[in-house]
Structures are given as structure tokens and as C-alpha cells.
C-alpha positions as CSV (number, residue, x, y, z in Angstrom):
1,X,-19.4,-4.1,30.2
2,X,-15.8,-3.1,31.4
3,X,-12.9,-5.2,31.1
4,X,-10.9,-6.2,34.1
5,X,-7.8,-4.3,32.1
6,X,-9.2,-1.4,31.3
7,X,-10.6,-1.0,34.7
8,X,-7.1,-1.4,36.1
9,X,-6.5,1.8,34.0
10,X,-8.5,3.9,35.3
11,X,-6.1,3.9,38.7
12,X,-3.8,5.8,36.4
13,X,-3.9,9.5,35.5
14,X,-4.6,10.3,31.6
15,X,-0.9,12.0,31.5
16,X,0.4,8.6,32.9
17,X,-1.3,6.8,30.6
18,X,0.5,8.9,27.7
19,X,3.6,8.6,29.2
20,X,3.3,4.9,29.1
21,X,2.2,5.1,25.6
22,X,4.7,7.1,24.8
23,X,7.3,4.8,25.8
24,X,6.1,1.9,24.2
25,X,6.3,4.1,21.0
26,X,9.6,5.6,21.0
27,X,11.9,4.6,18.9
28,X,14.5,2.3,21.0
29,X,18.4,3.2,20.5
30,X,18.8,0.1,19.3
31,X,16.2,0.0,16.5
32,X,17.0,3.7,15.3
33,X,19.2,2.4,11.7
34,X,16.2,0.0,11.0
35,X,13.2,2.0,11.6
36,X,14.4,5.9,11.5
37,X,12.9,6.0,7.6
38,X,9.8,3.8,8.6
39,X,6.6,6.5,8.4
40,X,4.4,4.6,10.8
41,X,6.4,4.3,13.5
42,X,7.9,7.8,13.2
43,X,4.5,9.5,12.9
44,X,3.0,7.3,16.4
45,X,6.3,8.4,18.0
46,X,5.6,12.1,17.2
47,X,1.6,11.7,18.0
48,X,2.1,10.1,20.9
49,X,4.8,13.0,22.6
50,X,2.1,15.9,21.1
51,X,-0.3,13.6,23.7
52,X,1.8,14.1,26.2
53,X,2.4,17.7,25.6
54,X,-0.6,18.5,25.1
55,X,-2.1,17.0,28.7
56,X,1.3,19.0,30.1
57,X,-0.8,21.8,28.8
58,X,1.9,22.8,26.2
59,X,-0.3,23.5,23.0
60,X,3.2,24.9,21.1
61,X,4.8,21.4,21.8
62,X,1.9,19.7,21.0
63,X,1.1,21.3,17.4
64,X,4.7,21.3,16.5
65,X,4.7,17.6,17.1
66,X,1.6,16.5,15.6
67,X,2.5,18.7,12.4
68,X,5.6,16.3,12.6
69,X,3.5,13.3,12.3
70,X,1.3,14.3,9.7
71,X,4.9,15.3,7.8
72,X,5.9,11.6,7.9
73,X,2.5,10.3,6.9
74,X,2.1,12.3,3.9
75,X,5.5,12.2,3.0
76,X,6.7,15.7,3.0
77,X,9.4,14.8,5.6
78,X,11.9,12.0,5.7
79,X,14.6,11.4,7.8
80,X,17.8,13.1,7.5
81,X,21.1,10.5,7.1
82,X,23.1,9.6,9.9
83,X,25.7,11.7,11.2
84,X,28.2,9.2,11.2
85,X,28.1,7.3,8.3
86,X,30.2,8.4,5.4
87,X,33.4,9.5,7.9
């Protein structure tokens, strides 16, 4: 049986269903400092934009990001130090 939610969905197209999904990832201006090192929520950030590129039919895009998740979950990426500390 369908849910009353996720048959509300289907109204939506699968790229506007990334989008949204996208934007409930992304990594808000104002959480940047606190979660910019935090793997998780870097790796669903860049899995969730190679979604989107991916269904914008923009396999480059989409591989690079997805190779940028799987950096951060097996740690052979981290994130670079802010640009304006230490001035």
C-alpha cells in the first residue's frame, strides 16, 4: 500500500525531487565552521548534487561528485582551512 506522502510525490518530477533533496542537504552558510570537517554531511551534500547532475544528464558532473563523496567517507579527503582565519 502507498502512503498518502509518497503519493503526493509522484506529482513531482525525479529532477525536482533531487533538487529538493539537494537543498535539504547542502551545507547552510551558517553551519559551514561547524560542519565543513564533518564526513557524513559532506559526502550526502556531494551525492546528492551527482543526483542531480546526473538526471541533468551530466555524467562528468555527476562522477566527479560522487568520487567527492566517496573521498570524504573513506577519508582520503578533508577539508581545506578557512581562508580567513589566521589574518
Amino acid at each position: 500500500m502507498i502512503s498518502p506522502a509518497t503519493r503526493d510525490l509522484a506529482q513531482f518530477s525525479d529532477l525536482d525531487l533531487a533538487q529538493a533533496l539537494l537543498q535539504r542537504m547542502a551545507i547552510a552558510p551558517n553551519d559551514w565552521h561547524r560542519l565543513k570537517a564533518n564526513r557524513k554531511a559532506r559526502a550526502l551534500e556531494q551525492a546528492s548534487t551527482a543526483l542531480v547532475y546526473l538526471l541533468k544528464d551530466q555524467p562528468e558532473e555527476a562522477l566527479a561528485r560522487l568520487q567527492q563523496a566517496a573521498g570524504w567517507l573513506d577519508r582520503s579527503i578533508s577539508a581545506p582551512p578557512c581562508p580567513t582565519h589566521g589574518r
